[in-house]
N, C-alpha and C positions, 0 to 999 in steps of 0.2 A: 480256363484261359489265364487265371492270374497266376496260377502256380505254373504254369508254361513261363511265362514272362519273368518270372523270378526264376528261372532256369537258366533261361536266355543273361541275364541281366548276373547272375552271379559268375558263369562262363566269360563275358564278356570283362567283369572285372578281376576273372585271374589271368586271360589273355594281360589287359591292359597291365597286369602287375609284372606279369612275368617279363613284357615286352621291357616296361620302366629298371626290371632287373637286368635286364641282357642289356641295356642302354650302360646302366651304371657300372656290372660288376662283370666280372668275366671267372665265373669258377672252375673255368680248363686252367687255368694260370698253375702250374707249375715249377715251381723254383728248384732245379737242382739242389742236392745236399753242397755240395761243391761252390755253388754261387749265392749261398747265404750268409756268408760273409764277404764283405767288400773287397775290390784291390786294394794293395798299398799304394800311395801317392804313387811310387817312384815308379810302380808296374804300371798307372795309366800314362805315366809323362814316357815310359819306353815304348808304350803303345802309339800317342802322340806320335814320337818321333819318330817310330816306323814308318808312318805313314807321312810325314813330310820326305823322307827321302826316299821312299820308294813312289808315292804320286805327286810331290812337289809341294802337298798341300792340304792342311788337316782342317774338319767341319765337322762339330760335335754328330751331325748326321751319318757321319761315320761309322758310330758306335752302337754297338749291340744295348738294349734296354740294361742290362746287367753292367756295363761300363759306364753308362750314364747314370745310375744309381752309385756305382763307388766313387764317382767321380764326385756327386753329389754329395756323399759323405762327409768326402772331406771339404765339403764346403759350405758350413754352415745349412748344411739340408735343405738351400733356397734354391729354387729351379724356376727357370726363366721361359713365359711360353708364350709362342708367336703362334695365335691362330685367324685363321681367314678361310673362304671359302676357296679359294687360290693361290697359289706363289706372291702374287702382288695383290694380294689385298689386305694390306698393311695398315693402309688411313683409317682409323676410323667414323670420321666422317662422312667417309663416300663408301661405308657397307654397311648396311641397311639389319644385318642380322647381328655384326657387332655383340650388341648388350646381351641380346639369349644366349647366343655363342659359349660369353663370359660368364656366363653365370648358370650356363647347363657344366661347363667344368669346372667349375669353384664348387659347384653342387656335386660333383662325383667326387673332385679331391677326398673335399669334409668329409663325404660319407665313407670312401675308402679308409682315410686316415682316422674316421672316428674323433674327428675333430672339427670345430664350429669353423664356419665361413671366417667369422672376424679372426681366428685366430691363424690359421694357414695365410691369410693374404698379406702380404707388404705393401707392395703396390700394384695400381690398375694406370697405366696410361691414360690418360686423356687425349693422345690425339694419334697413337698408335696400337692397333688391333696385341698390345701384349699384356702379361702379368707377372709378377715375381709371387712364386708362393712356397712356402714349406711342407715339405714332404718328405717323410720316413722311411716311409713300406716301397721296397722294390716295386711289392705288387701292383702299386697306386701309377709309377711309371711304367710298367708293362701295360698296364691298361690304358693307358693316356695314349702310349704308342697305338694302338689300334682302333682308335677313335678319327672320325672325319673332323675336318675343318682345323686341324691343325698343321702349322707350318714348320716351324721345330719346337723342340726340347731340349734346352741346354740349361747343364749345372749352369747356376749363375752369383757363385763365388767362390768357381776352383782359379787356385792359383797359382799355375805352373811355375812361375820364377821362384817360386817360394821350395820348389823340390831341388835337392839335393842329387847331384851324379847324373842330370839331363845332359841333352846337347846343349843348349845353352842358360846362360846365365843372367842376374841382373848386369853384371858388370861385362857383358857382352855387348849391349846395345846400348851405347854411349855417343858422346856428338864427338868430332874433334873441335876441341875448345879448351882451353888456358883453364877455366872456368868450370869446365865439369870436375866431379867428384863424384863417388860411388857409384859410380856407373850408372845410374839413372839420368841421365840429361841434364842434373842440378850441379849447380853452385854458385857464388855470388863473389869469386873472386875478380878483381881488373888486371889487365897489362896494359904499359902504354905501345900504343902502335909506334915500329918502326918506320922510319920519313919514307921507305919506298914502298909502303904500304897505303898511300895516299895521296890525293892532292888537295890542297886550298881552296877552294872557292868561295865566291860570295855566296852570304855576307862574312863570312869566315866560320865554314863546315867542312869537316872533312867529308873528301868524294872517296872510298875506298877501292883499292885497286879492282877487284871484280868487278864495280859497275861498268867501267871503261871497257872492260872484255865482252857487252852487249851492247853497246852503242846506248846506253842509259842516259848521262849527262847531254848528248847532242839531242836524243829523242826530248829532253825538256824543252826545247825549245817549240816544240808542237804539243804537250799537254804534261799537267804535273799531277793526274788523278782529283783535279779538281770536279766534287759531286757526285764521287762514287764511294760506297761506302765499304769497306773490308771487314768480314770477320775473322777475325781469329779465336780457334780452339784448341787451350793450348794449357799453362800450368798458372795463369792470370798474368798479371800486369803489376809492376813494382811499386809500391807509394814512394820509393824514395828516390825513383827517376824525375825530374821535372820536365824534362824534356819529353815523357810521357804522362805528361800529370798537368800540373798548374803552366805551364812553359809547352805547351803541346800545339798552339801556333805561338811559333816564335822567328826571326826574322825573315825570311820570304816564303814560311808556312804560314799562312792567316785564312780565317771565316771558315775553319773546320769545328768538327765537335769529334770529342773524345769520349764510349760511354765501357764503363766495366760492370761486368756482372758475375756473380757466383755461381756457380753449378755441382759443385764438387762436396761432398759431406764427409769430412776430416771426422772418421768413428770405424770403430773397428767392429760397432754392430749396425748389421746389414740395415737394418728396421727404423733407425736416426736419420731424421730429415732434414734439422737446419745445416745448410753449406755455412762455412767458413768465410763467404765475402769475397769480395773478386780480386783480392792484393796475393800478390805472387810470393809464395812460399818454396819455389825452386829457383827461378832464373830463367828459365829456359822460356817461357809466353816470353819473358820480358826483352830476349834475343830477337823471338821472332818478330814481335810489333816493331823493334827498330828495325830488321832487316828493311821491313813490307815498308814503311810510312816517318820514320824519325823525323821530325822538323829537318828543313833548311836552316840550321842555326847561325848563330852569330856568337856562340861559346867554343866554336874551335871544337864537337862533338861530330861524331860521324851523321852522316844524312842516308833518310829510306830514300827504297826506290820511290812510293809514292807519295812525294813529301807535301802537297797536299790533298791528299783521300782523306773519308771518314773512319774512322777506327772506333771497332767495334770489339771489346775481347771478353772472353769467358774464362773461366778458373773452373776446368773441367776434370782434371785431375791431379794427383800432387805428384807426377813425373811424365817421363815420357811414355814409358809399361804401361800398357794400358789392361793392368790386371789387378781383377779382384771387383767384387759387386759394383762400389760407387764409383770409384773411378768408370768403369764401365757406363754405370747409369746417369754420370755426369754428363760424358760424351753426348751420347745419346737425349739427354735432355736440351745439350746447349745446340745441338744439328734440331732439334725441332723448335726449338725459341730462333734461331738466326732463319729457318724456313719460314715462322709466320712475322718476322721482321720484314715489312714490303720496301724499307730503306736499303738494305742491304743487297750488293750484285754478288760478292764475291767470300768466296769460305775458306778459309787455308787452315789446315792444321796436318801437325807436324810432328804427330805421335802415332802410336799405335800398337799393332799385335803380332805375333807371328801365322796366328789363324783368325778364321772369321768370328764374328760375334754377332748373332743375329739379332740384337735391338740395336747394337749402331748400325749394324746394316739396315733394318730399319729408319732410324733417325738419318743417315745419310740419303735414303731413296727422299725420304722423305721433302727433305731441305730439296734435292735434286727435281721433285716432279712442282717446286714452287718458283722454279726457275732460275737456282742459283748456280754459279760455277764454282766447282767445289776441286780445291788444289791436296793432295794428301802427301806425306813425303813417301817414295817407296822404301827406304829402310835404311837405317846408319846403325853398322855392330863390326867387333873386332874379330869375330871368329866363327860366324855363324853364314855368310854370306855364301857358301857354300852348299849350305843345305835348304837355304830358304832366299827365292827371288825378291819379289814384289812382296813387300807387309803389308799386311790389313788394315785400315780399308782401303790402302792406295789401288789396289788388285781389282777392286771393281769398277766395273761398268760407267757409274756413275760417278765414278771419281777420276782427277787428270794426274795422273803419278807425275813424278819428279825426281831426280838422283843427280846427286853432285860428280863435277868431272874436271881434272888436274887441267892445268893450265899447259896447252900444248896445241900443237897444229891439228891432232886429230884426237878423239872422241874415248878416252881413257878414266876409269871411272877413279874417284878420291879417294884414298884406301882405306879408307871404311864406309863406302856406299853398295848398296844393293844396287843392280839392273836387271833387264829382264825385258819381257817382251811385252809388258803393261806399261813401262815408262812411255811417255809421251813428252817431255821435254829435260834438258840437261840446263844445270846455270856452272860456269867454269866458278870454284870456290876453293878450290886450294894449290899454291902458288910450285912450280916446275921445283925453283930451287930453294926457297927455307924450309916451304909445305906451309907457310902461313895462311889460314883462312880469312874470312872476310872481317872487316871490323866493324863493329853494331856498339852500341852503348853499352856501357854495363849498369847491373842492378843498382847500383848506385850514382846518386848527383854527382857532376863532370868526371867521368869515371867510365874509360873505355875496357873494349875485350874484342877478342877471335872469337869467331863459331862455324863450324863447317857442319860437313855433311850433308843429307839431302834434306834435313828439315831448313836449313836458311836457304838451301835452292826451292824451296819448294814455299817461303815466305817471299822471295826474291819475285820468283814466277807470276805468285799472285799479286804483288807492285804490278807487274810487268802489265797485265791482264785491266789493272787498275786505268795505266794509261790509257792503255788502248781504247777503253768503256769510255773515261771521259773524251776523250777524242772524238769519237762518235758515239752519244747517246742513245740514239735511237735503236741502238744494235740489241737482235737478241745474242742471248749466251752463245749458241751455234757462230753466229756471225764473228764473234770475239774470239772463239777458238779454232777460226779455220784461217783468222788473220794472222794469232801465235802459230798456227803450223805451217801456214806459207812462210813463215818471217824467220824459221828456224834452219838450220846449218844443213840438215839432211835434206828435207824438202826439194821434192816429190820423192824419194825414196825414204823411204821408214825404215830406219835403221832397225835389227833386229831387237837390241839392247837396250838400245838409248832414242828412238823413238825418233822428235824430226830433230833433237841435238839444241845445241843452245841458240836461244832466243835476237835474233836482230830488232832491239827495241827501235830504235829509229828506222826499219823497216814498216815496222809494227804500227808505228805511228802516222807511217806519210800515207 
């Protein structure tokens, strides 16, 4: 009997080993001679843009296990992985296997890569089902590919703008602005605005011509965003504004609070954690907080739409490209920090991608299922609007796109706005006859500037959005956005392009 039993018992422990083998390692794998060297950058950025122009729209899910590996090459070897039992089960607080999950593939990595836990992991989210970890061996991603409970697999520090001879460029996706330079959405020059670019009002602020094109200045009279709070994710907030700073209620802006925070890690290794601090190192956040909220001043500076809301901003990456590790993982960190803020209604950010990226996509479900309304621009570039609609993340679901549109009787988009059939709202921002855009503060104390395209329509928007919430409190998000689509130009018909078209704030309001 006991030598039966140790029969039994040693059978039993090669099944189990073998089973623990087939779990971890898969020895059908394969590698072509042919695919044991990587692509060149430039051969996955043609692949790329194969496939935005032939399906409109590229998702690292795209790609064959052997493209996601060269792709990871050239990216620092760090791969990004969203797994859940489902499509949406992203939180990880409400999925229950989470932690095994994580740590039955940190446990296959290691052992494929031959390398310890602590050394392949960068990061573990905290409040999303993802991981950043390094990985070498193809093999280690073909195997992960055939594994349950994961959601994707993407490189998570390739960096298309960085290739040479794509369809587009950095200096493709620019804002129209006096103020940008190198075509990333930065710079920190001023122009003084021209006199018919504005009007006076009390206590002595400028009203800039775009507001008046929605009925904004009359809608004050029924609410000014007073007790709603705005975040914005975007490239920080300037110290050397006061008007967004020390002076942030100032004449018939009062009893708000202004808070900045960091999210963005200035380092060119993936693995570096402290951010850089929430003071604006391009320009461009510091455009959009004045579009959304600038004080009603009494320095003769322009005024937000919601000149008194709460203001909330992150420093989530240092442009508006939303490429390359941190920048990405900024994003993504500051949409989960503004989700477990219970102050905050409203998100606007006005950057982004030409494809998905599945931890903001993550971070944006995320903020979205805590109840916030979340404003994205759908895209501002000089030469790419042809091959790519709606940009990432404005293109989902959970996000309310937005595209700027010339100043005219009907519905004509700024000449460098994307549209498409995800936009949902237009704000008029560049003028018939000079093409002058809106006028916001600049980076600097009393020191004005232009900025168009759809990232100030789409700060403007979320002003808009602000009234509306304070106006009626009690509203949820649904309710606030079926008020901006009754209150828009198109309404009841949904434009094809531009969705219900530009906003009647004073509709909005009564």
């Amino acid at each position: 009997m006991s030598k039966k039993l140790l029969q039994l018992s040693a059978i039993a422990l090669l099944v189990f080993a073998s089973c623990s083998r087939d779990e971890s390692f898969d020895d059908d794998i394969v590698i072509p001679t042919a695919q044991r060297q990587p692509l060149s950058a430039q051969e996955i950025n043609n692949r790329i843009d194969n496939a935005i122009q032939t399906k409109g729209s590229f998702n690292w899910k795209q790609f064959s296990g052997y493209e996601l590996w060269s792709a990871t090459m050239h990216g620092n070897h760090i791969v990004s992985i969203g797994f859940g039992a489902s499509a949406n089960d992203f939180e990880r607080a409400k999925s229950p296997r989470a932690t095994q999950t994580e740590n039955d593939l940190l446990d296959f990595i290691a052992a494929s890569e031959g390398a310890d836990r602590k050394a392949i992991l960068i990061e573990s989210d905290p409040f999303l089902n993802t991981v950043d970890v390094v990985i070498e061996k193809q093999e280690t991603i073909l195997g992960l590919l055939k594994k349950k409970n994961i959601r994707y697999i993407e490189p998570g520090d390739y960096r298309y703008f960085s290739v040479g001879n794509g369809m587009m460029k950095p200096g493709d996706l620019s804002e129209t602005s006096s103020s940008v330079s190198s075509g990333s959405g930065c710079g920190y020059d001023a122009v003084a605005l021209a006199a018919a670019d504005y009007t006076t009002i009390a206590p002595n602020a400028k009203a800039g011509w775009s507001l008046y094109q929605h009925n904004i200045p009359t809608a004050w009279n029924y609410s000014t965003g007073a007790g709603v709070t705005i975040g914005i994710v975007d490239t920080g907030l300037s110290p050397e504004q006061t008007l967004l700073g020390s002076s942030f209620n100032d004449g018939y802006s009062s009893g708000r609070t202004l808070q900045k925070f960091g999210a963005y890690v200035d380092s060119i290794w993936p693995w570096s954690t402290g951010t850089d601090g929430p003071n604006d190192g391009c320009g461009h956040g510091t455009s959009m907080a004045s579009a959304a909220a600038a004080p009603r001043n009494d320095n003769g500076m322009p005024v937000g739409v919601a000149y008194n809301a709460n203001l909330l901003t992150y420093r989530a990456a240092s442009n508006v490209v939303l490429d390359g590790y941190h920048e990405q993982n900024g994003v993504k960190n500051a949409f989960t920090a503004l989700g477990n803020n219970a102050s905050v209604k409203i998100i606007s950010m006005s950057m982004g991608h030409i494809f998905s990226v599945g931890k903001i996509s993550d971070g944006v479900k995320y903020a979205y299922n805590k109840g916030k309304l979340i404003f994205c621009a759908g895209g501002t570039s000089t030469s790419f609007t042809n091959f790519v609609g709606v940009i990432f993340p404005a293109s989902m679901a959970e996000a309310v796109a937005v595209t700027g549109v010339k100043e005219a009787t009907t519905l004509q988009k700024c000449d460098d706005c994307h549209s498409g059939s995800k936009i949902e709202f237009t704000v008029v921002m560049q003028r018939a006859g000079t093409g002058n855009t809106s006028p916001v503060l600049s980076y600097y104390n009393n020191e004005t500037d232009y900025v168009g395209g759809s990232s100030v329509a789409t700060a403007t928007t979320a002003g808009i959005a602000a009234l509306v919430w304070a106006k009626n409190p009690t509203w949820t998000r649904a309710q606030v956005l079926d008020k901006l689509r009754r209150s828009g130009s198109s309404y009841p018909n949904r434009n094809a392009e531009y969705g219900y078209g530009n906003i009647n704030a004073l509709a909005a309001v009564q």
